[in-house]
N, C-alpha and C positions, 0 to 999 in steps of 0.2 A: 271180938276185937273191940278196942277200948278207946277214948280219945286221952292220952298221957301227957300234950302240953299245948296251949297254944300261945303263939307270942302273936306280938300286932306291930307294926313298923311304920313309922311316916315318911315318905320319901317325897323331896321338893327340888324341883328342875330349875335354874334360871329359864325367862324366857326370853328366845332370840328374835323379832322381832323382822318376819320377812311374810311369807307369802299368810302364815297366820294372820295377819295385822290387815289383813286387808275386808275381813268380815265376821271374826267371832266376837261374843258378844262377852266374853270374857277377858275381867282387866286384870290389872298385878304384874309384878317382876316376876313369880314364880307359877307351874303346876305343881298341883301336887296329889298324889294317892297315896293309901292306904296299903301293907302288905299284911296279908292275915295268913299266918302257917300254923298247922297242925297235924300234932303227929300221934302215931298210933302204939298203942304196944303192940304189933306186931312190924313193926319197920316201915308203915306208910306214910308218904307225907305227902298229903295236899296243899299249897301255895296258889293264891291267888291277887290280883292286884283289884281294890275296887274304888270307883271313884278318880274323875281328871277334873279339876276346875282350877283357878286361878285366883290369888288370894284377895282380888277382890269382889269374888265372888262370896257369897252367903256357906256355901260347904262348910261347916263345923270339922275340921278334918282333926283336931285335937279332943274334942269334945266325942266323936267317934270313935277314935283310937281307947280314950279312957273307959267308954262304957265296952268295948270289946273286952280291955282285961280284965273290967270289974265283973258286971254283974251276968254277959255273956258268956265269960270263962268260966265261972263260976258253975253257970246250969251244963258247961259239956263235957266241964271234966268226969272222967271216967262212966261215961255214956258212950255207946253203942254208933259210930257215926252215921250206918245208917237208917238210925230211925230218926230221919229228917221230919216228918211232921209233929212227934212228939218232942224234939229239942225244940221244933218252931214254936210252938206253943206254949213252951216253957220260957224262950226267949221271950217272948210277947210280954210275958206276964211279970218276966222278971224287970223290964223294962217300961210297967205301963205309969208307971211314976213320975220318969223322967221328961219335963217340960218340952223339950226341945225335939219335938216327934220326929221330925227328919233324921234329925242324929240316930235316935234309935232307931227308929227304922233302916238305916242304910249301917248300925253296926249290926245289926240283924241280919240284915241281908250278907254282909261278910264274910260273917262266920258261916251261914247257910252255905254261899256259893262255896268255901274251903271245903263243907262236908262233902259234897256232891263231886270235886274235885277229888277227892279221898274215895269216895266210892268207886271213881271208874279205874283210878290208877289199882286200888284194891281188884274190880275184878281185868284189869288189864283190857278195859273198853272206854272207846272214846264217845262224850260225855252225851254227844248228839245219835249215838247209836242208843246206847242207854235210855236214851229218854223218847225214841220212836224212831229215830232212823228212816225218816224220810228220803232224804237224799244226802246228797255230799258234795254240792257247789250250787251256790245263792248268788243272786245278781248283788256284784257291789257300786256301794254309790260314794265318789266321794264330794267334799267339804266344797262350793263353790266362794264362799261368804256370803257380803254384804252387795245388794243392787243396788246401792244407795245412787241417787239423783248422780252424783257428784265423779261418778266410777267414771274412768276412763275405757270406753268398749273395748279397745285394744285388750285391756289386762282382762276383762273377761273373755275375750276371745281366747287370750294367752292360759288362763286358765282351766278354760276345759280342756282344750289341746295339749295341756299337759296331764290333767288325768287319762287320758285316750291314751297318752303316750305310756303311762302306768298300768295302763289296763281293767283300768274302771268302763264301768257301764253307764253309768250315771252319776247325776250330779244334785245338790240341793243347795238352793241358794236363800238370803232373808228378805225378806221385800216389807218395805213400811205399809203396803196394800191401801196407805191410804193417800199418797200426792198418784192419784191414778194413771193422768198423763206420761211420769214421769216412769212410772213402775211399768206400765203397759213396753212403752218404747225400749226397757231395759230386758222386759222377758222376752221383747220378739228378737233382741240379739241374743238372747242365749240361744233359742232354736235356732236358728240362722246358723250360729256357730257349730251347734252339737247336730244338727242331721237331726232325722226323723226317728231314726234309730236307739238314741241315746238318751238313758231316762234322763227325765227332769222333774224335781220336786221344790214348792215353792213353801216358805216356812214364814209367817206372821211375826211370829214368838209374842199372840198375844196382844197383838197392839190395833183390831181395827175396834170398831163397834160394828155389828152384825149389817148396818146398812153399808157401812163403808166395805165390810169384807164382798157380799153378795155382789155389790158395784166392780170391785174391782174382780175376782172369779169368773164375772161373767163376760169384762171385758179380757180376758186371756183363756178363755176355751177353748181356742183354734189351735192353739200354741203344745196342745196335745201333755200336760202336765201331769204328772201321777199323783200329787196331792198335795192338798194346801192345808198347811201343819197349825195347828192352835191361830184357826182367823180370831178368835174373838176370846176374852179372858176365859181361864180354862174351867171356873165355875159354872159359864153362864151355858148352860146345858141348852136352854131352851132357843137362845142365842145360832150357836153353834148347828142345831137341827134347821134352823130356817137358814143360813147358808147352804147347807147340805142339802136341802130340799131344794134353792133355788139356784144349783147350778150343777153342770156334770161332772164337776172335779171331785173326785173323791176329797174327803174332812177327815183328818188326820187331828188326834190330840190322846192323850193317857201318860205324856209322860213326867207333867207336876204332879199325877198325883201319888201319894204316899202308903194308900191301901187298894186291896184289891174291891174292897163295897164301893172307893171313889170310879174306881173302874165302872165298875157295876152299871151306876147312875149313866156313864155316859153311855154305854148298852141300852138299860133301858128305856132311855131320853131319846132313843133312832139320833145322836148324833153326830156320829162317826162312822165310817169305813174303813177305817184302819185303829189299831189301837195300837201305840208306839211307846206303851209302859217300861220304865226304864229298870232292868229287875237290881243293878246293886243301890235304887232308891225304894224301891217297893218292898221290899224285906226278901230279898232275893230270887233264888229258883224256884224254891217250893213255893212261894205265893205266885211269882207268873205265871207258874204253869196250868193255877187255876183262872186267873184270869185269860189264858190261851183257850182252855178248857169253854170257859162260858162263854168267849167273845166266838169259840166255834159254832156254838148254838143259836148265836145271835146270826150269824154269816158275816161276822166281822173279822176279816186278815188281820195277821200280826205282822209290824216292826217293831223297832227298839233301838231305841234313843241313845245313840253313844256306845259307850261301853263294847266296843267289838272284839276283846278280848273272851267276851260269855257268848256275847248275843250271836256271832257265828253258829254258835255251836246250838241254842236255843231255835235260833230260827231253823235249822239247816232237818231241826228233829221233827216237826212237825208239816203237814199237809196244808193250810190255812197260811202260810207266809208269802209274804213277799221279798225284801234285798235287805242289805247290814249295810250301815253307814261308818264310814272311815272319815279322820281326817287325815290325807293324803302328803300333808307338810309334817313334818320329824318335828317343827318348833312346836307344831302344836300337838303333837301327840306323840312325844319323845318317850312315853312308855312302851305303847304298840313297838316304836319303830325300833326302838335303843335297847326295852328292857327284857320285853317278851323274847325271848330267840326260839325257834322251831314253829315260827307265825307261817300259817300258809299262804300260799301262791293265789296273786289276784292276778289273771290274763284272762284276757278277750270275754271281759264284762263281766266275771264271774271268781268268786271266792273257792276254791277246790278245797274239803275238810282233809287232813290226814288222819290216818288210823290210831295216833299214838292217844293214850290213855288220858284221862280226864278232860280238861280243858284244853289239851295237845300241844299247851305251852310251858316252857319254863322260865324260870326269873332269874336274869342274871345278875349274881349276886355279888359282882363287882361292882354294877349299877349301884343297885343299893345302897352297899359301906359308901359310895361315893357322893351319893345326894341323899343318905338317911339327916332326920332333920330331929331333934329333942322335941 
């Protein structure tokens, strides 16, 4: 079997402006992803969507797009789809020129996830079997926002109560970690709100410095939280281990980085507990898998950052995981909700895989013609 054509697609949502707006950190009038299809001379076609951000976020998504058809297409045509690490490494290299490493990186990863999408529908197995087959329903969490000072308790009460009512398990929300007072009083309502039952994850996104994170971690221990996501910027390794050391919340960070050796460093720096590597930024499946692989060795569990159209299926294959993160609002992730069709069923705290092949999604390509973007 051969790869015969791939095309690459930009698709761009307006954004509506409701329960999304109340904490992502993402601004612009639009989302928008990427669709990578490739097909086989044998009549396979893999489709996948990679990448959700907002245009005024940093995502290169035309600059992405361009290096897919160039120099990406380029190394797959008429290759073998699955010899995934040797097209990886052809990608790499055909891409190691290009300035803008993110971009190549995540069109690397695009085309990767397509092949692997191509393999399972090929052998008519779905993608999380394929790749270990651990089980087949992961705890899901979804979107809380922003704790900002300023939140009205009610809407956070209203907001978990409405994931519950969805069928979420948990919840993660963003905390500035550093007006403490103020963050402390916000996370004892979310427990309040959610029962003792119901995860809760606390996310930084990067903003304390290691005194102010340890300070504030230590004042929300009792609060029973499953992990506090990039306390301190995502370089400062050394940083990051002295939170981790000075408090029992498990240290969550991997997913700014862009390779799997950046992984690595936070491995063997002790510091993290979880590694939340985002696989359509990191050069897809075949690189996360290795960094699944090492972060096993280390006794580090896996999540993964967004992207729940893969990462279902990523987590759901291996041993070392924990839950997949949703945003549970259509304004904010009108892919999942509008474009994916044959999305599985989240009830009573838990994401169930079905058995259909590859990614066990399809893209409806109504969607598409209708918000493709030049």
């Amino acid at each position: 079997m051969k790869v015969r054509d791939l095309k690459a697609t930009l698709v761009a949502v307006p954004i509506h402006r409701g329960e999304a707006a109340s904490g992502s950190a993402d601004q612009g009038d639009k989302l928008r992803t990427i669709i990578v299809t490739i097909e086989t001379d044998e009549g396979i076609t893999g489709e996948i969507s990679s990448g959700n951000s907002a245009n005024g976020m940093s995502m290169p998504f035309h600059e992405i797009r361009d290096l897919v058809l160039g120099p990406c297409r380029d190394v797959v045509m008429g290759e073998d789809p699955f010899a995934v690490e040797r097209i990886w490494e052809k990608l790499l290299h055909a891409t190691s020129q290009v300035n803008n490493r993110e971009a190549a990186m995540r069109a690397i990863a695009a085309v990767d996830m397509t092949l692997w999408d191509v393999m399972g529908r090929e052998l008519n197995m779905p993608l999380y079997w394929l790749l270990g087959g651990h089980k087949t329903a992961i705890p899901a969490l979804g979107d809380g926002g922003s704790l900002r000072e300023d939140r009205d308790p009610e809407d956070i009460v209203g907001s978990i109560a409405r994931q519950k009512e969805l069928g979420y398990g948990g919840t993660k929300f963003h905390v500035s970690g550093t007006s403490t007072k103020a963050d402390i009083k916000q996370v004892e309502a979310v427990r309040k709100a959610a029962g003792d039952d119901f995860i809760v994850a606390l996310d930084a996104g990067k903003a304390c410095t290691p005194e102010q994170a340890i300070r504030f971690s230590r004042s929300v221990e009792e609060y029973n939280i499953a992990w506090f996501e990039e306390p301190v910027p995502f370089d400062d390794i050394e940083g990051m281990r002295r939170v981790r050391e000075a408090t029992t919340i498990p240290v969550t960070a991997g997913q700014s980085e862009l390779t799997g050796p950046g992984c690595m460093e936070l491995l063997k720096g002790g510091a993290v507990d979880y590694i939340n590597a985002e696989s359509s930024k990191l050069g897809g499946i075949t690189e996360w898998r290795r960094v699944a692989a090492a972060a096993h060795f280390f006794g580090v569990r896996m999540i993964h950052h967004k992207e729940c159209q893969v990462s279902v299926q990523l987590l759901s294959a291996l041993p070392h995981t924990f839950c997949a993160e949703f945003f549970q609002d259509p304004d904010r992730d009108p892919f999942w909700h509008h474009m994916n069709l044959g999305r599985p069923e989240i009830k009573n705290g838990k994401i169930t895989l079905s058995d259909e092949p590859g990614l066990g999604i399809r893209i409806d390509q109504d969607f598409v013609s209708r918000y493709r973007e030049a």
